[in-house]
N, C-alpha and C positions, 0 to 999 in steps of 0.2 A: 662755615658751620661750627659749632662751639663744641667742643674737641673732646667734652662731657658727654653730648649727644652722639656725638659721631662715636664714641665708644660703647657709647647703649647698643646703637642702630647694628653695628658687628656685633658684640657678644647676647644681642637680643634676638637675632637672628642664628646664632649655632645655639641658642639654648632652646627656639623654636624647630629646630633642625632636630635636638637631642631629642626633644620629648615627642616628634611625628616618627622619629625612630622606632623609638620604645612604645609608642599606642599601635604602629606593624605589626610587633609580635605581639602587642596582647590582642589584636581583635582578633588573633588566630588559637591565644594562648591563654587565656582571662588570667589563669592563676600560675602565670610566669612569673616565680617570685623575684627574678634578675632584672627582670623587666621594666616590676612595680616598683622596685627601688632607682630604678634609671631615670623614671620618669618621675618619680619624687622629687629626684637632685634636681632635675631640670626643670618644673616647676615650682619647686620650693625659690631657687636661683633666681629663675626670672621673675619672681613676685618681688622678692629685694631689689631685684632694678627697677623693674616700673615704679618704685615706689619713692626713685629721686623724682621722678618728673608728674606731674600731673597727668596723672591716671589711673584716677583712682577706681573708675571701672574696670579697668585692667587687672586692679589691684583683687578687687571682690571678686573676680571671675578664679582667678589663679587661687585667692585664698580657700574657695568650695571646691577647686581642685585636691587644692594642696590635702585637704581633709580628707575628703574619698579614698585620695591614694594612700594617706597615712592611716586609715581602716584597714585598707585591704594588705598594707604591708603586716599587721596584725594576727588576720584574717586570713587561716588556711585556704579556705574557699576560692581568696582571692577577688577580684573584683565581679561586682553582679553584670549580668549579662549582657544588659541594655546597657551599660556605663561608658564602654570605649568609646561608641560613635560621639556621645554626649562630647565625652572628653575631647573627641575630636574638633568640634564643632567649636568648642569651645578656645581651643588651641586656633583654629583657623582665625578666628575674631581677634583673637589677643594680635597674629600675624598683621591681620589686617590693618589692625591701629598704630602695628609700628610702622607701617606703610605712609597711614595717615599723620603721624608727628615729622616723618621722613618730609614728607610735601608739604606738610601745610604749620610746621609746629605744633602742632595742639589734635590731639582726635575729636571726631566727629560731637556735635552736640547733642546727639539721638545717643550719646556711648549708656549713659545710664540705662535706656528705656532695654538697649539691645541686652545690657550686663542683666536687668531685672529678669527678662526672658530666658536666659542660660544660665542663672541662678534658680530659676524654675526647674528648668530640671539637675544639674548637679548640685543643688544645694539639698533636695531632697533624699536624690540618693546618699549623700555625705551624713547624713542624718543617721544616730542609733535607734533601733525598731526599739519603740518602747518595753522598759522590762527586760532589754537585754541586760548583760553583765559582759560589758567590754573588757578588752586589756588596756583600750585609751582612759578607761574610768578609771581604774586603777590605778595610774598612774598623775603620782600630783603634778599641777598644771607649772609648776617652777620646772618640774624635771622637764615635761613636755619641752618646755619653751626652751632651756637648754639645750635637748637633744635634738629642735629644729636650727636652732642655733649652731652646734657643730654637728652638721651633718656630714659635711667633709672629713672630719675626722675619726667618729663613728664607721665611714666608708672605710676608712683605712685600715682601722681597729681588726687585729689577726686571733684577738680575745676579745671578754665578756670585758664591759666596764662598770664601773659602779660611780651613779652620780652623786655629787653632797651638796648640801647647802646648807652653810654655819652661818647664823646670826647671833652673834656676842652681843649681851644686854647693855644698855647703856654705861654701866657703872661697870665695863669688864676692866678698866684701866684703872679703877680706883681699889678693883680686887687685886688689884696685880697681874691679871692674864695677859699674855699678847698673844691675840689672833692670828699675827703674822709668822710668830716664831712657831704657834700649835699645827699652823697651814705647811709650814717648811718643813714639817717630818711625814706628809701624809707622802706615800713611794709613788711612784710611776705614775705622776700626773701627765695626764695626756692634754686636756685644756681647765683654764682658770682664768675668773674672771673677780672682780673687784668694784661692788655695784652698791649704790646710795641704800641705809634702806627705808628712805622715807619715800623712794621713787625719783627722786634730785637729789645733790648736793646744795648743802644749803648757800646762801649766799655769805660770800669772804667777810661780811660787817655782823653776822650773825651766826660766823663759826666758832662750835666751840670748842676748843683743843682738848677739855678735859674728858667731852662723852664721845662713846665709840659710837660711831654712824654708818657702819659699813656692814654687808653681808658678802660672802665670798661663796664663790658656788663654782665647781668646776667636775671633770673625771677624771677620773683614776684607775688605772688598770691591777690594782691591787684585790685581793678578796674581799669581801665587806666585813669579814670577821679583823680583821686589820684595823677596818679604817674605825670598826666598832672600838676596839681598844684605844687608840690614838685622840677618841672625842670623850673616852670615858668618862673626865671629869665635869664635861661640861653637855652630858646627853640630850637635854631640855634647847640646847641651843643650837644642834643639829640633826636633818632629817638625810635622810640614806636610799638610795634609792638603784637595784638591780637593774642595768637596762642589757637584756634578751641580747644572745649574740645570733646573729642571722644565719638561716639554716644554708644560705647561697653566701660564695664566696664574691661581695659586694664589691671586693679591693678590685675585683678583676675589671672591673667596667670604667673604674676613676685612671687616668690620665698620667702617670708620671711624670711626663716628659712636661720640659718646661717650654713655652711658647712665646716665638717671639715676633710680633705684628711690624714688622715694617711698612713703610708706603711705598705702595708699585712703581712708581716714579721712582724713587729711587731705584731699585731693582733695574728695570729697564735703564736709566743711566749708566748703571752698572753693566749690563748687556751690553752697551751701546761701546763704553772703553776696551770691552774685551774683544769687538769688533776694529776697533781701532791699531788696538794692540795687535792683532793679527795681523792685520796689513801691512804695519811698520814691521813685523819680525821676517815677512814676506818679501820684504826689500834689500834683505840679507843675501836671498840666490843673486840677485843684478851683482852687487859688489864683491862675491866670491867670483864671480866672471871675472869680471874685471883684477881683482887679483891674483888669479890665475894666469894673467898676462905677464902679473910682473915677480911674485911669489908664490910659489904652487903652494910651500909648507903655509903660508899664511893664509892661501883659500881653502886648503882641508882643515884649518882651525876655526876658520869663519865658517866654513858649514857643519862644523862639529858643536859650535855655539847654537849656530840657527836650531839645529838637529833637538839640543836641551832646551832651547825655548820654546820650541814647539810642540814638546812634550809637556812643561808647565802650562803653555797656554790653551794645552787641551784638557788639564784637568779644570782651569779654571773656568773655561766654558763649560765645561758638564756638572759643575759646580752648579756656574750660575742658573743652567738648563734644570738643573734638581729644585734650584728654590723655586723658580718660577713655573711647576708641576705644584696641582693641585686636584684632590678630588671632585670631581663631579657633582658630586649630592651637593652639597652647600650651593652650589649655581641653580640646581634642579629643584630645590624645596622647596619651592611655592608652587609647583607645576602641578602637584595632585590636589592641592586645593582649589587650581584654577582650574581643574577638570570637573571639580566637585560642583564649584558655583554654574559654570556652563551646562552643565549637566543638567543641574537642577532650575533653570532657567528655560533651557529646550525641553523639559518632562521628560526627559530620555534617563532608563536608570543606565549608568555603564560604570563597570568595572577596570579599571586602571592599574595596570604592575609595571611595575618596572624595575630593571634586573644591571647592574652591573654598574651602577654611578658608584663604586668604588674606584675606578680605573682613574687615574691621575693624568691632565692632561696641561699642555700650559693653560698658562691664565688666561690669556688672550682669548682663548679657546674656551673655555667655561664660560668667561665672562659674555661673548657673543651667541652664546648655544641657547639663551631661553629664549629671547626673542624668537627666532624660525620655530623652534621646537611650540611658543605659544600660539601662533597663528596653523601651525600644522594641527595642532592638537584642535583647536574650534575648527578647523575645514574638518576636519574628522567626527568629528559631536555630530555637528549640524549637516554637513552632506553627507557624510558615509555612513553614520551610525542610520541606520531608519526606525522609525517610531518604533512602538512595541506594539503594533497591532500589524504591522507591515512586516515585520519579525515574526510575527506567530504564524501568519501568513504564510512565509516561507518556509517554518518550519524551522526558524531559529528561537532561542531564550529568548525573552523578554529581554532581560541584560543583554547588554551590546558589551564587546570586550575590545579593550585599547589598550597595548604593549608599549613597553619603551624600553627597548633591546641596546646596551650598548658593549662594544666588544671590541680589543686591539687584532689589530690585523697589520703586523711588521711596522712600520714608522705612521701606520695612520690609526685613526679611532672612528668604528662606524656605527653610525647612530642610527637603529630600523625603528620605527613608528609604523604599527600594523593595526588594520583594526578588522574585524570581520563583519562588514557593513556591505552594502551594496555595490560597491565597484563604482570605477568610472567608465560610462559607456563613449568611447571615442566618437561616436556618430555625431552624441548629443554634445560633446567637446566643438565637432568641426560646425553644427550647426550656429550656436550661442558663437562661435571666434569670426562667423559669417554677418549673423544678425548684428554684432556689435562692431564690424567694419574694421577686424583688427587681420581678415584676411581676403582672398577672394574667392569664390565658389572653385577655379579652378585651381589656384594654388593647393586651396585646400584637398582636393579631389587627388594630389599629387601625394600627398605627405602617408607614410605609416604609421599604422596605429600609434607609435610609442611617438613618433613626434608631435601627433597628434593630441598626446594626452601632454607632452610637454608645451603646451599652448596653457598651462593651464597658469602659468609661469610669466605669461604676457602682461605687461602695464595693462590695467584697468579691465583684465578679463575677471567674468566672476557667472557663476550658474543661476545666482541666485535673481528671482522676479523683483521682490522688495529688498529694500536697506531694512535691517534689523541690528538691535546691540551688538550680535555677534559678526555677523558677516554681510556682504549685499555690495559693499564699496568697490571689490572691485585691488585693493590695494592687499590683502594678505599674504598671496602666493608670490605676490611679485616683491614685496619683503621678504619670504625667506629667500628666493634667489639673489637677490641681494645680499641679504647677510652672510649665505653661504659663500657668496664672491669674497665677501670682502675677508671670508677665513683663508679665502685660496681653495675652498672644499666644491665637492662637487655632489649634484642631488639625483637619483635614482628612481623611478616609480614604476611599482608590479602591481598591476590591476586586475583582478579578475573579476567580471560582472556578476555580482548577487554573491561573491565569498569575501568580498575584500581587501583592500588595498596598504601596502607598504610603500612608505618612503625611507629610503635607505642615504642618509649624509655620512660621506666618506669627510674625511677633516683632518688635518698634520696635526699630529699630536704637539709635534714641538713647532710654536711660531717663532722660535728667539734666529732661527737659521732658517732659510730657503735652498734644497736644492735646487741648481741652474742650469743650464746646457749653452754654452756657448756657442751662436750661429755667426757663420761669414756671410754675408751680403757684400759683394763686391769686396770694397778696401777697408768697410768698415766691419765691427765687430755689436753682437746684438745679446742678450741674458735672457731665457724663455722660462719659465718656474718649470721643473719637471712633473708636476701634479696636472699640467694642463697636458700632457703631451699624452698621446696614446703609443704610440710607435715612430720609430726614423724606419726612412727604406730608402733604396737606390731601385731606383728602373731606369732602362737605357730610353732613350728617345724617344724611339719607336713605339713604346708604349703609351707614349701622351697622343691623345687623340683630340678634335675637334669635337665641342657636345654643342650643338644651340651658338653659343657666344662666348662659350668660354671652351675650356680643358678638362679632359678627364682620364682618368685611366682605372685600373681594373685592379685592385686591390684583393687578394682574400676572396678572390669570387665573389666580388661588389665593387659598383660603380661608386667613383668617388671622384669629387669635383677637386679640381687642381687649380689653388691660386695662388700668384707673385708673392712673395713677401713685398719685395723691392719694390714692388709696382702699387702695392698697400702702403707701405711707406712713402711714396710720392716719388722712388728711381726708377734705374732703368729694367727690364727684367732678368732674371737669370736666367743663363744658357748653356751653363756645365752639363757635361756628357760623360757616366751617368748624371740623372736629374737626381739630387737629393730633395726629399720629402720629409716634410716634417708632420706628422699625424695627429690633430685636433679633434673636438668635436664641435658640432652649432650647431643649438637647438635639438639636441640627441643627436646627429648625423655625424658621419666622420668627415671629414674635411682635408686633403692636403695642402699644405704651403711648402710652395718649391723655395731652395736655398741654394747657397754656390757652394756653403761648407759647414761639418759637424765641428766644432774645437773643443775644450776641456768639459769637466764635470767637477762643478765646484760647490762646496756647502758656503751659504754668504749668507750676510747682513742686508736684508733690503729696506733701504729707505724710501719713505710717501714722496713723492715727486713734490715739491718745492717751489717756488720762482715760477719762472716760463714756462715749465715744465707741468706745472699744476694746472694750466689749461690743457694740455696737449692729450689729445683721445688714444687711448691704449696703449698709456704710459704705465703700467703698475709701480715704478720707483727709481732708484740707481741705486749702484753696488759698484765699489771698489775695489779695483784688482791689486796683483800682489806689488806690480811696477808703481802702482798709485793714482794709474789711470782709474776715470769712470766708466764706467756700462750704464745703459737702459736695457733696462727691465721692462720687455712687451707683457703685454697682456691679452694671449692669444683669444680669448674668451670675446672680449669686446672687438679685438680688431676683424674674428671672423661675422662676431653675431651680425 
């Protein structure tokens, strides 16, 4: 990708981000003057980028933006009532085509017809009601362009400025003046610029050294009674212009901080050496042993080394764990517009919030959250939400309402999706997982409610009669359990028939580390992630019973099915007395797997299984101990389901 584009595609994307910010508060807030100026910068910004690449629909959408909101920054009143949604709608379109040069280079060839239709309606509002007496009137259209031109600096501005613009007549160097020297006494220039003023410069075979060609135009934080004196001589050849200092402190919303975009790849390589480095400083306890044999003062200095290594190399992983923490919203900001298009697609009106995408979480983690979160949100529209006449019915809004709750809870992040729609009824779950041969009438007859609605999770189950744009396939739920796997997170569902249903994803905030639990199976040694485990427990023998064809015992006042590891693995079984238990779930249910042994608790590096291992089922990776040896990384999840 051309490295131009790939720079648009990121900063065109947080400048879309800024301004669905700033249209939040105002469709609550018309005449938040913080707001209006927020969404200024951020459309005024992203009209200068569109405007390297062909897109010039983009460009005419943003410009009758850019208008409106620079009324209404004006404009006590602030913005007219109907204008946010406009603004919205319009903001969505602009998203969409950066979507469309993402895929395809170039936006859509309909972009004109769509820009003429949202120029219908924001171009009119942007319009002054005839007969008014603006403050944009007022102001000459050089200073205009100026103060759209440093709007950043205006932002900054902690006073009033005054803009100028000198044009020295042709013959100013034959009078003797210099414009450069009468410019260098004007005080506290904030910006200045130095511009043709025939519109060009002319060309090098037809320059003429003798005539002045330049107008100079800049601001100055000086009083205009100042800059009055300083052009006295030449008043005919400069205009003057007060620009308003803002009643809201505008400084507060611009950015100080400098930013610096690295590529993830890198980052993760760097991840990956501090993983490395661990191990090696790890190797330090073996040969303090061993020096201990022969030098005791030389193995209390060799672990008085290891001791200071290990203290730097815990800062630099929580270093590197800080870069690679990121807020939420930037992964989540196309999510309300994809609720908007769905929405308005199924006829269903639904209200959409969402609360806490401030929480920072790794990248890994953002980066895999739209997906589930996209497919959860259409099951939500289309199954749960119900028409508005099926709503009135029951004696709900018209509007249907859809949350997206996200909240830390100790080293995880959990994400709730609620909507207050019609429930999932389990009967009509066990029925459709019957008709569609993904169980058997009696299995099914077996299962509870809650596993029952965890069917919904099965390759190719689905409620719906037809295939439609939005669902019917068969493939969405069983994508987000997927991608929820592939975060290590695990997915939750409270349903209540005719109030509505919550899916709750639990997710490690931090993927750069896995906590592990080291299990003994006989002679060898096995790495289990601690996110899949529910509980360890010891029971003595006697309590493992004969159920059907396998083992079971009594848990917590519930039966639970007891199976081998080792015999899952393809050994022999274990037969330590106590039985240790290792506590999973599948398919909602709890599960034990017996073990011969519990050993450490370790934070590690887990690596994708590789080579040979890249085939091998309920492999989740390997990880490195501190002697240098490898582990495998099970992956209870698969090996019970």
């Amino acid at each position: 990708m051309d490295e131009l584009l790939e720079q648009f595609l990121i900063e065109g994307r947080d400048l879309v981000l800024q301004g669905q910010a700033e249209f939040a508060v105002l469709l609550d807030e018309p005449a938040n003057a913080r707001a209006i100026d927020g969404a200024f910068r951020a459309i005024h910004t992203l009209k200068g980028s569109v405007g390297i690449f062909d897109m010039r629909a983009a460009e005419r959408v943003l410009h009758a933006a850019e208008t409106l909101l620079d009324r209404a920054r004006k404009d006590p009143a602030g913005l007219p009532a109907d204008a946010v949604p406009r603004l919205v709608e319009s903001l969505d379109q602009i998203d969409r085509w950066i979507d469309e040069l993402e895929r395809d280079g170039a936006i859509g060839a309909g972009a004109d017809a769509i820009a003429d239709r949202l120029l219908g309606d924001v171009a009119v509002l942007a319009e002054a009601p005839a007969g008014e007496a603006t403050a944009a009137e007022a102001v000459p259209q050089w200073a205009a362009d100026l103060v759209a031109h440093e709007i950043d600096t205006l932002a900054g501005a902690d006073a009033p400025l005054v803009a100028f613009r000198y044009t020295p007549d042709t013959d100013a160097f034959f009078r003797g003046d210099d414009p450069i020297t009468l410019i260098s006494q004007v005080p506290a220039i904030a910006a200045l610029a130095v511009l043709p003023s025939g519109g060009a410069w002319p060309d090098s075979a037809m320059f003429d050294p003798f005539a002045c060609t330049m107008v100079i135009e800049g601001l100055s934080g000086a009083p205009i009674d100042d800059l009055r004196a300083i052009f006295r001589l030449v008043p005919d050849q400069v205009s003057l212009h007060a620009i308003e200092a803002r009643s809201v402190g505008v400084a507060d919303s611009v950015s100080t901080s400098t930013i610096l975009r690295v590529d993830a790849a890198r980052v993760d390589a760097l991840a990956d050496e501090v993983g490395e480095l661990s191990v090696a400083a790890n190797a330090f306890s073996a040969i303090a042993e061993r020096a201990a044999r022969i030098d005791p003062a030389l193995a209390l200095a060799i672990r008085a080394a290891q001791a200071d290594l290990d203290r730097s190399i815990g800062a630099v992983h929580r270093s590197v764990t800080a870069v690679r923490l990121v807020p939420l919203g930037p992964a989540l900001a196309r999510l309300p517009r994809q609720v908007r298009e769905i929405a308005a697609g199924l006829g269903k009106p639904v209200e959409f919030t969402v609360s806490g995408d401030q929480i920072e979480v790794d990248k890994q983690i953002a980066d895999g959250l739209f997906e589930p979160l996209l497919h959860l949100v259409r099951n939500a529209i289309d199954h749960g939400i119900e028409p508005a006449e099926a709503r009135a019915a029951a004696g709900k809004a018209a509007t249907g309402q859809l949350s997206l709750r996200i909240a830390r809870d100790g080293e995880d992040v959990v994400v709730t999706l609620a909507d207050d729609g019609a429930g999932i009824d389990p009967a009509r779950i066990r029925d459709v997982a019957i008709q569609r041969r993904l169980i058997d009438a009696e299995a099914a007859a077996r299962l509870t409610d809650a596993a029952t609605t965890a069917l919904i999770f099965a390759p190719g189950f689905s409620t719906a009669a037809t295939v439609s744009g939005v669902s019917g396939r068969g493939v969405g739920m069983d994508a987000v359990q997927a991608a929820v796997d592939r975060m290590r997170g695990r997915i939750e569902i409270d349903s209540r028939i005719g109030e509505g249903t919550r899916f709750v994803l639990r997710l490690p905030a931090n993927a750069l580390t896995t906590r592990l639990l080291l299990v003994e199976i006989g002679q060898d040694r096995y790495a289990v992630p601690f996110d899949q485990i529910v509980e360890t427990a010891r029971v003595s023998q006697d309590r493992l019973v004969p159920l059907g064809t396998g083992t079971a015992c009594v848990l917590r006042n519930r039966t639970v099915p007891v199976l081998s590891l080792a015999e899952l693995l393809g050994g022999a079984e274990a037969r330590s007395d106590p039985a240790r238990l290792l506590i999973t779930h599948a398919s909602g249910e709890p599960v034990a797997l017996r073990v011969d042994g519990f050993s450490d608790r370790i934070d590690a590096m887990v690596r994708p299984p590789t080579g040979l291992l890249a085939g091998v089922p309920s492999v989740a990776g390997t990880t490195l101990t501190g002697d240098g040896g490898v582990l495998i990384v099970l992956d209870l999840l698969e090996l019970v389901g």
